[in-house]
N, C-alpha and C positions, 0 to 999 in steps of 0.2 A: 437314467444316467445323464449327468452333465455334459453338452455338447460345448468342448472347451474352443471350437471353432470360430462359435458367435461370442464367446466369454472374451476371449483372448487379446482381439483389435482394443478392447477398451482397459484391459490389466495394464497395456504395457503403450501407454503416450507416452511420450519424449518427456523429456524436462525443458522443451521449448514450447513445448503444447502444454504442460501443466502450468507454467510459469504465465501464462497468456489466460489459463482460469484463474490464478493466485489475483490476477491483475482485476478482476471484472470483481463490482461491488457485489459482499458477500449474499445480499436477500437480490440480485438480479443474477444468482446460480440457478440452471437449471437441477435438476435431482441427480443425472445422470452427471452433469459435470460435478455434483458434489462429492459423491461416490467415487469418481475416476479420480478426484482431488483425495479425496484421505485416503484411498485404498495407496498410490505412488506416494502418498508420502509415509507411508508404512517401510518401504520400501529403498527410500530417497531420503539421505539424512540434511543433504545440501537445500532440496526444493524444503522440506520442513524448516529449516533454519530461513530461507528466502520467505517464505510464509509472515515467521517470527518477525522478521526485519520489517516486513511490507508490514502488517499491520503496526506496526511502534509508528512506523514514517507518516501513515494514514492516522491512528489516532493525535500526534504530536500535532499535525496539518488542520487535524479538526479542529481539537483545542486553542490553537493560535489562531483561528480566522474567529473566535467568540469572543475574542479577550480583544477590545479595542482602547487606544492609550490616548486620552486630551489631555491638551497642555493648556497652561494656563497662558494668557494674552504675555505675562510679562516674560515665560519661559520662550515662548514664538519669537521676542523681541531680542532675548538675549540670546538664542542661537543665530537670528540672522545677524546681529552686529559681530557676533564670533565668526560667524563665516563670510562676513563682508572686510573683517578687519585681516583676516587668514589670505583672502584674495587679492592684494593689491597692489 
């Protein structure tokens, strides 16, 4: 028989304590916070949707720190005469 004892402290984290493994990078989960993670969101339709969101935020973050933007010398020129002739 299952001793819902020692089961039970880990069924039932908070959704301040799940929200706090949502936040930690998915391959630095230990096994046990991974398990406490899907099992409350089985559970928790709000912390699944907060899930949903954190990960878009963290891929969208990714994606935009790879994508870098140069301008050409005469584009550098004509934004600062734009923002020198805007300030005076």
């Amino acid at each position: 028989m299952i001793n819902l004892r020692k089961i039970l402290p880990y069924l039932l984290y908070s959704c301040k304590r799940v929200s706090a493994i949502i936040s930690i990078n998915p391959s630095e989960r230990t096994k046990k916070e991974q398990f406490i993670l899907e099992y409350h969101k089985l559970i928790c339709k709000a912390c699944h949707n907060y899930q949903y969101q954190n990960d878009i935020i963290e891929n969208s973050l990714s994606t935009s720190n790879e994508e870098t933007t140069v301008l050409s010398e005469e584009k550098k020129a004509a934004i600062i005469s734009t923002l020198k002739s805007n300030f005076k």
